[in-house]
C-alpha positions in Angstrom: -5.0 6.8 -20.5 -3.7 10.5 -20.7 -2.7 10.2 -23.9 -6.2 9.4 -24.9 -7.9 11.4 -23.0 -5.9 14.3 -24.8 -6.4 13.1 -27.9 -9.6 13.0 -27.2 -10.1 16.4 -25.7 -8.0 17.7 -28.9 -11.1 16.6 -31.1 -13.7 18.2 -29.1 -15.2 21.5 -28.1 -16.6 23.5 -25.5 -17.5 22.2 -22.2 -16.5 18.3 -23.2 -12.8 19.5 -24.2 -12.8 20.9 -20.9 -14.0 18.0 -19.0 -11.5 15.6 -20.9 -8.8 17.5 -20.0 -9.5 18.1 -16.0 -9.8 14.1 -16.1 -6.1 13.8 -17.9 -5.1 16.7 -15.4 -6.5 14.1 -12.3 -5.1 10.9 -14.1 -1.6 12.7 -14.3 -1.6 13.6 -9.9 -2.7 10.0 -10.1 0.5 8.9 -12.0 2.3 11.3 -9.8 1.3 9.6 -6.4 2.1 6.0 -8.1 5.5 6.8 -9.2 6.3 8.5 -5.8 5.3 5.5 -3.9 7.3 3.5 -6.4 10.1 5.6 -5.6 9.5 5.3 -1.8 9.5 1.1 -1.9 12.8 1.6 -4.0 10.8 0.0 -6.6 12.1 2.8 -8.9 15.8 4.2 -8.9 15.8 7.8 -7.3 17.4 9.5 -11.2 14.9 7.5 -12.9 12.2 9.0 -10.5 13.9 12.7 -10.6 13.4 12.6 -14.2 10.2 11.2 -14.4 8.7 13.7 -11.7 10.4 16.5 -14.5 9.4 15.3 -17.3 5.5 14.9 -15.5 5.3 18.7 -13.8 5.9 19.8 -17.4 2.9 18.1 -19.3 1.4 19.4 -15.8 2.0 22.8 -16.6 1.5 22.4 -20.1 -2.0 20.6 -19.2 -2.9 23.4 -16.6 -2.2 26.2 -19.0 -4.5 24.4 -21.8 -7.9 24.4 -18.9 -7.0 27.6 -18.4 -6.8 29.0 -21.4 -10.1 27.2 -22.1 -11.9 28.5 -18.8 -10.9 32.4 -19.3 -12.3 32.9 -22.8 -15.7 31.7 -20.5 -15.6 34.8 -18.6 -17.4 37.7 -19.3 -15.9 40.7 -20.4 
């Protein structure tokens, strides 16, 4: 579902680019809070969660620095 909603939000504009990506941004806290609980019901092996938590604060970031760079070209001068 991120994926899409990426790709998605890579072939639009304005405020619909924007709103694609804050849903991928609350998708990915959504993944986040599943593999955690995976994690906690030893569902998932603690490395394999240590690297996917990595791996998923970096598209984070990555993610967070795209709305942002979105919103503040928004403001006025």
């Amino acid at each position: 579902d991120i994926l899409i909603l990426l790709m998605q939000a890579n072939s639009e504009q304005g405020y619909k680019r924007t709103t694609l990506l804050r849903q991928a941004s609350f998708t990915l806290d959504v993944l986040k809070v599943l593999v955690r609980l995976a994690k906690d019901i030893k569902a998932l092996p603690e490395g394999t969660y240590i690297q996917l938590q990595g791996q998923m604060q970096e598209v984070g970031k990555q993610l967070g620095g795209w709305i942002k760079s979105l919103t503040e070209t928004k403001k006025p001068a």
